[in-house]
C-alpha positions in Angstrom: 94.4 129.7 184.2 94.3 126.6 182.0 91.3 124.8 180.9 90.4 121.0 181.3 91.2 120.6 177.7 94.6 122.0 178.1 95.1 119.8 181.1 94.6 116.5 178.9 97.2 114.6 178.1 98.3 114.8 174.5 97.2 111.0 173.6 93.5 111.9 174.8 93.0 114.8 173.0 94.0 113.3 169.8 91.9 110.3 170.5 88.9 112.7 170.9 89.4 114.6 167.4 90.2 111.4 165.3 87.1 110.8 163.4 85.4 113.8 164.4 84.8 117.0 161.6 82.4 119.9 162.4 80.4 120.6 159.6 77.9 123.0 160.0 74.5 122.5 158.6 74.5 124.8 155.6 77.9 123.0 154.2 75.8 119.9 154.8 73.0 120.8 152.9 74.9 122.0 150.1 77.2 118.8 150.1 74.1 116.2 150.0 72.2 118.6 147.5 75.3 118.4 145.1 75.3 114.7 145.6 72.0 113.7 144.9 71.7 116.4 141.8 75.1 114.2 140.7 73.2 111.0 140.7 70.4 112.1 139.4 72.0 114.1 136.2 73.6 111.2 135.0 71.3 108.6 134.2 69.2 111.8 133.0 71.8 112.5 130.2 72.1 109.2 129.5 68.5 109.0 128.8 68.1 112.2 127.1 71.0 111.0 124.9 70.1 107.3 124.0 66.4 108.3 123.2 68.0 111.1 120.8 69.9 108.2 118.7 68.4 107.1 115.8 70.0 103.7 116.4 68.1 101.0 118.6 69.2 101.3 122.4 70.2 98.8 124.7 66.5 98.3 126.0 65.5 96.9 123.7 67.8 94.0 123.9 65.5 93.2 127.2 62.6 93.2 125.7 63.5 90.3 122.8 60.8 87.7 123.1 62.8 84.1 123.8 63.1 81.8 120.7 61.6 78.6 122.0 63.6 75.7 120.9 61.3 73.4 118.2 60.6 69.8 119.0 61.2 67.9 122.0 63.3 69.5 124.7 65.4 66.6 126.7 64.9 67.3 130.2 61.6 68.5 129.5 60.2 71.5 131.6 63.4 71.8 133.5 65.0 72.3 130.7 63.2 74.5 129.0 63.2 76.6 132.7 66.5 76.3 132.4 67.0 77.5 128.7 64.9 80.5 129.5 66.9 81.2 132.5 69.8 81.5 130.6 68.4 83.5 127.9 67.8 85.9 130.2 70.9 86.2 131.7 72.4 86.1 128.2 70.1 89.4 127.7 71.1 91.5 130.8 75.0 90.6 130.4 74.0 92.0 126.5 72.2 94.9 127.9 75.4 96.2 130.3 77.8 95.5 127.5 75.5 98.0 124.8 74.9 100.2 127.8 78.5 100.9 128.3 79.0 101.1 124.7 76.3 103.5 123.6 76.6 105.9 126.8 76.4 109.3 125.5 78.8 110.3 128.6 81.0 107.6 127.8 81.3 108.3 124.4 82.3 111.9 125.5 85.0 111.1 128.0 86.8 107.9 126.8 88.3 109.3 123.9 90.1 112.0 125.6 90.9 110.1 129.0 92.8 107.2 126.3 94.7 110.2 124.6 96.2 111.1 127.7 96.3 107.5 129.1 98.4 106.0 126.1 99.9 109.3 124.7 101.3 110.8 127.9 101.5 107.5 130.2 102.2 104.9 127.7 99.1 102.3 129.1 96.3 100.9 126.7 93.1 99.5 127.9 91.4 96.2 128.7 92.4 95.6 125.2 95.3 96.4 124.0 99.2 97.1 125.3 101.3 99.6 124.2 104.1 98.4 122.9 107.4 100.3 121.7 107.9 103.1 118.9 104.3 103.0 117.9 103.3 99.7 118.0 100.5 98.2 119.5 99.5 94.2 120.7 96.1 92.7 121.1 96.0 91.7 124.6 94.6 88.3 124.4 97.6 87.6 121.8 99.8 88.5 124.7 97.7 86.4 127.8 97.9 83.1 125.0 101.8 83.4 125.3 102.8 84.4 128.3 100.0 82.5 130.3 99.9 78.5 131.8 100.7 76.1 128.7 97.1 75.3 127.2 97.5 71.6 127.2 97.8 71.6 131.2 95.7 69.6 132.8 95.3 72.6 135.6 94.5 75.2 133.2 91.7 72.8 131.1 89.8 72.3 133.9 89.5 76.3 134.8 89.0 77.0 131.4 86.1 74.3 131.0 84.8 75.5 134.4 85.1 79.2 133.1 82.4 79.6 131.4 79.3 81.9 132.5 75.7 80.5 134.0 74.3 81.5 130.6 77.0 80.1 128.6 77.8 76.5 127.0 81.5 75.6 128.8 83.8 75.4 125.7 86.1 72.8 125.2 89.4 73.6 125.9 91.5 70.5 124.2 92.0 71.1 120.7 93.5 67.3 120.0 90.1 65.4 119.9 88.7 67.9 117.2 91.6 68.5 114.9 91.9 64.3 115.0 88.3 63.7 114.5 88.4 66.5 111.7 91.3 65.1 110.2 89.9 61.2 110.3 86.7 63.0 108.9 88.3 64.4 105.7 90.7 61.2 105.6 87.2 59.2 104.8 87.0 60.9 101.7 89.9 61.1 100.4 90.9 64.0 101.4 94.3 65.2 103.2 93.9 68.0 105.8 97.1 70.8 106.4 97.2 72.6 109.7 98.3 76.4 109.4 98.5 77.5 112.8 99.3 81.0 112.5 101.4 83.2 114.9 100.1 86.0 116.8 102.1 89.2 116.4 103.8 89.1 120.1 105.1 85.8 119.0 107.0 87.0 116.4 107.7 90.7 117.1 107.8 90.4 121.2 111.0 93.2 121.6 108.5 95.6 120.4 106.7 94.7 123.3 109.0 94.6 125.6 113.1 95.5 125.9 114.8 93.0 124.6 119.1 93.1 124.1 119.1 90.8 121.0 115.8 90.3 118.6 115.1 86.7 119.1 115.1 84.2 115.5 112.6 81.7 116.9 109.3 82.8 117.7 107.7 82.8 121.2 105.3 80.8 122.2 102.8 79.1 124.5 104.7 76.4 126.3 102.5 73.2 125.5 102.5 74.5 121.5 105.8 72.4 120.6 105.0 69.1 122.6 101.4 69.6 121.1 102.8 70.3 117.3 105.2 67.2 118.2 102.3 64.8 119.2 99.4 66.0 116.0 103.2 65.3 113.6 103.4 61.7 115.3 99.9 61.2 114.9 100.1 61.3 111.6 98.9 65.0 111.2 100.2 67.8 107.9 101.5 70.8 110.1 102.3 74.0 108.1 104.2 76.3 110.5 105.4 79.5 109.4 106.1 81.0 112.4 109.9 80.6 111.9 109.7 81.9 109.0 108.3 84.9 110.1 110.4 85.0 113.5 113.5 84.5 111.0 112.3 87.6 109.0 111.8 89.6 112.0 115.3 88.9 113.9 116.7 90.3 110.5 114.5 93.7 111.2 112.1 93.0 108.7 108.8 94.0 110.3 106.1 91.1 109.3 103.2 93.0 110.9 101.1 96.0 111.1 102.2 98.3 113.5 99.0 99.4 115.0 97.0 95.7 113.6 97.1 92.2 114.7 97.2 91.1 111.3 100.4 90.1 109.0 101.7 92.5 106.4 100.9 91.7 102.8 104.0 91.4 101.8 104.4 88.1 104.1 101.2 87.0 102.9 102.0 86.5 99.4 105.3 84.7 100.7 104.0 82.5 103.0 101.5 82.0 100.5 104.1 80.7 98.5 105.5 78.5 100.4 102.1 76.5 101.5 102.3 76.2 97.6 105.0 74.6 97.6 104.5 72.4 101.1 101.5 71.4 99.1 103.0 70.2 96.1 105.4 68.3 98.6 102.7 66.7 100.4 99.9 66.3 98.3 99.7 65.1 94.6 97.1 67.1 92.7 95.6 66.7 89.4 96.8 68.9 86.5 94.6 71.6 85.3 94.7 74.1 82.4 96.8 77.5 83.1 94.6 80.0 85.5 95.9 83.2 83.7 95.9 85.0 86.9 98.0 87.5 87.3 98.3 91.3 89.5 98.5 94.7 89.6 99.8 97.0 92.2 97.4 98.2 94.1 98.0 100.3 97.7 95.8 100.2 100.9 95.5 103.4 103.7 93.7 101.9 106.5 93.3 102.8 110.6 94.5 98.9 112.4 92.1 97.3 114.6 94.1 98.0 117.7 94.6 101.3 117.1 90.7 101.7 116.5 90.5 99.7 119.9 92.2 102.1 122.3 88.8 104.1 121.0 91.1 107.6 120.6 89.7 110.9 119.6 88.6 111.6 115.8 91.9 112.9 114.3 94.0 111.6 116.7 97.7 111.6 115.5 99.2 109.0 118.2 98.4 106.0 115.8 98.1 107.5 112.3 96.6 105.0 109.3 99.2 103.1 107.4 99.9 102.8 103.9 100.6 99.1 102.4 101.5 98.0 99.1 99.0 95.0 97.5 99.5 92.7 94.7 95.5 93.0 93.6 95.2 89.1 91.9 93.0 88.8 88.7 91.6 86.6 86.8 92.3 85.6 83.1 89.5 87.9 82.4 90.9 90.9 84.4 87.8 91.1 86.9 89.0 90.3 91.1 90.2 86.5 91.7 87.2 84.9 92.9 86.8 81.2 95.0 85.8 78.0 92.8 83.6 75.6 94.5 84.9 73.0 92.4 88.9 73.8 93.6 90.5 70.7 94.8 91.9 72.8 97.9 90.0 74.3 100.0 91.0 76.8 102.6 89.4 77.3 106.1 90.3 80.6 107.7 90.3 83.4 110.2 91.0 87.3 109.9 94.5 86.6 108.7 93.0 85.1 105.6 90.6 87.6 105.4 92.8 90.7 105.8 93.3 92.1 102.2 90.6 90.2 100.8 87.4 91.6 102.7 86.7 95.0 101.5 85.0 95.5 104.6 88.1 95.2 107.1 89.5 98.1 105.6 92.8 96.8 103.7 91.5 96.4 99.9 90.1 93.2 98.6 91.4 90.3 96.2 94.5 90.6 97.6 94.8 88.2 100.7 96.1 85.1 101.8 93.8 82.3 99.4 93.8 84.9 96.5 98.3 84.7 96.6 98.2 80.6 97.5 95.8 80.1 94.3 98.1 82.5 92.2 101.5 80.6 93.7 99.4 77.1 93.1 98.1 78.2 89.6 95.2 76.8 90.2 91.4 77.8 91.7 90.9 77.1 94.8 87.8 77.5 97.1 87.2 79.2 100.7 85.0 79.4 103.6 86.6 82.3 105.8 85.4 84.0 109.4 86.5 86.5 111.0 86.3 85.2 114.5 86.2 81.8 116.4 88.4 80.3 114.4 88.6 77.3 116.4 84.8 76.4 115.3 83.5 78.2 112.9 84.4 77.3 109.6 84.2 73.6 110.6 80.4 74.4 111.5 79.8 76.1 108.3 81.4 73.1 106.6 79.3 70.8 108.4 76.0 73.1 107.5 76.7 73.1 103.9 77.3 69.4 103.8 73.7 68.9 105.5 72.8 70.9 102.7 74.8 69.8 99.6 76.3 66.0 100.6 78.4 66.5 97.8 80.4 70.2 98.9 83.8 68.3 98.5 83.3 66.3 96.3 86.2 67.7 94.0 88.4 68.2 97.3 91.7 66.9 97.7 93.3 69.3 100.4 91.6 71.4 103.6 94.1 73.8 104.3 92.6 75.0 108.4 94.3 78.2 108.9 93.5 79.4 112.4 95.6 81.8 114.5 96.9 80.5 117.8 95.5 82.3 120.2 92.6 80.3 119.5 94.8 77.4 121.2 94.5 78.9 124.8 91.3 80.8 124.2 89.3 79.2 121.0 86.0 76.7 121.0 87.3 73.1 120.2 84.6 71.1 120.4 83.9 68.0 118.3 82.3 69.0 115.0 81.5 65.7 113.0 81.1 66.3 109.2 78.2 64.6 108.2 
């Protein structure tokens, strides 16, 4: 005897059991327990954990009282409505970023997850690509290469239209700045060289990716030869050495760190050299008296930035620190070269003049970029270096010690502006008259 089950056509019965699971009610109990003890332990370690640290948490970034702006706002209440507003948001996007960071559990699990995620699969993070036979690329060096040329009109507008509620829109177009900055300097007498500075994929991309033949011109963005074309016509000193570097690197001399974004010191000094002499060719500067400097070897064990990005374990082996050789520059009295704020040249640069010369970035100290252009110049020269932004920043701390000493350059002949170009596609270029 069949049942009325058994008597259904196939198609029916299946239709019936789609979507349908028998769960009895002391699996359920147990399942909904489980979850709701799961969201409830985590935010409780987190806590336990973040009130256990000795270093401020991320709460307290909510609780900042708002600087109100002095003087006048223009705009009046709405503005000031509007400046609280986005101080505010400026705070919670602050808060989420040092949540994430300082999470006990995420301190716990990221390091091992990234061992197995670029040891045994060969990916990096929202940072930083693995590249080939240990070598690693910043991943917004890569994006200012291989994305839209930065001079389109297309990708100006997103990029000015990119910016967050709480954030000033940057300007995308480097021309009006670097002309205005140039015409600035021209009205005192001064000549300004442009050092844009290639980013490691530029130079070293079959390291990134398999190539057949190791290329002897450097990659890059595509508006960076029609721009460098147009600041030359206009008039504009352009110091470019990355074919020098790419030239180097085609013969299978590495010109980078490995595991860094940074040049090796090495090219440094040589590059270094060669401004020195581009100077000289450009640029007729007063004679002074012999500088004495001179150098001693010096070596430098270090952990690169990238490396210390993909946020390994303690220990970890994948991307061991390297060993470089420095040329440590003195002065005639033996102590570290040191900048002269009464140089005729001034340099204005980013991490790749600050590599080997801040002690604090790991790689030694005195043995950098400005220290081997003021030994290869014989002569002292002077230097206002950040780290970051260097679109902007050193012109603003140029402009701010102006404000506050109208005569900074008044012995200046020649602003070298060393910036790397990644800063063309992603960098701040808005107008920053010298006063």
């Amino acid at each position: 005897m069949t049942t009325s089950e058994e008597r259904l056509p196939r198609e029916e019965q299946a239709r019936r059991e789609v979507g349908h699971t028998d769960v009895t009610p002391v699996v359920a109990r147990a399942l909904v327990v489980c979850f709701l003890l799961l969201v409830a332990a985590l935010p409780a370690v987190e806590w336990a954990g973040l009130r256990g640290s000795t270093e401020p948490g991320p709460w307290s970034l909510l609780v900042q009282e708002t600087v109100e702006p002095q003087g006048a706002v223009p705009g009046g209440s709405w503005a000031r409505l509007v400046q609280a507003n986005r101080a505010a948001l400026a705070r919670t996007a602050a808060f989420e970023t040092a949540l994430e960071d300082q999470s006990p559990v995420g301190q716990r699990l990221r390091p091992p997850v990234q061992a197995v995620l670029s040891g045994w699969l060969g990916a990096g993070n929202e940072r930083v690509y693995v590249g080939r036979d240990g070598w690693l690329f910043y991943r917004p060096d890569v994006e200012a290469l291989t994305g839209r040329g930065f001079l389109d009109p297309a990708q100006l507008a997103r990029r000015a239209a990119a910016a967050r509620e709480f954030e000033v829109a940057p300007v995308p177009d480097p021309r009006p700045a670097i002309r205005r900055f140039a015409a600035d300097l021209a009205a005192r007498g001064i000549t300004l060289i442009l050092m844009p500075t290639p980013v490691k994929p530029s130079v070293h991309p079959g390291a990134l990716a398999s190539m057949s033949a190791r290329p002897s011109a450097p990659i890059q963005n595509a508006s960076y030869e029609a721009f460098i074309e147009e600041l030359r016509g206009d008039g504009l000193v352009v110091f470019d050495p990355a074919p020098s570097l790419a030239l180097a690197a085609a013969a299978g001399v590495p010109q980078y760190l490995a595991a860094d974004t940074h040049w090796r010191p090495e090219v440094v000094a040589r590059e270094a050299a060669a401004l020195a002499a581009f100077i000289r060719a450009h640029v007729e500067l007063a004679p002074v008296p012999a500088s004495g400097y001179a150098t001693q070897p010096r070596e430098a064990r270090h952990t690169g930035d990238t490396a210390s990005m993909l946020d390994l374990p303690d220990g970890q082996s994948l991307y061991p620190p390297e060993t470089v050789a420095l040329r440590f520059v003195t002065g005639a009295d033996g102590d570290p070269w040191r900048p002269s704020r009464d140089a005729d040249v001034l340099v204005l640069g980013d991490s790749f003049s600050n590599i080997y010369s801040l002690a604090g970035m790991g790689w030694g100290e005195a043995s950098g970029f400005v220290e081997h252009l003021s030994l290869a110049l014989d002569r002292p020269v002077d230097r206002l270096v950040q780290n970051d932004q260097g679109a902007r920043a050193t012109r603003d701390l140029l402009a701010r010690e102006l404000r506050l000493d109208p005569g900074r350059l008044a012995s200046t002949r020649v602003v070298v502006w060393q910036f790397a170009t990644r800063e063309l596609s992603f960098g701040d270029w808005a107008v920053v008259p010298l006063p």
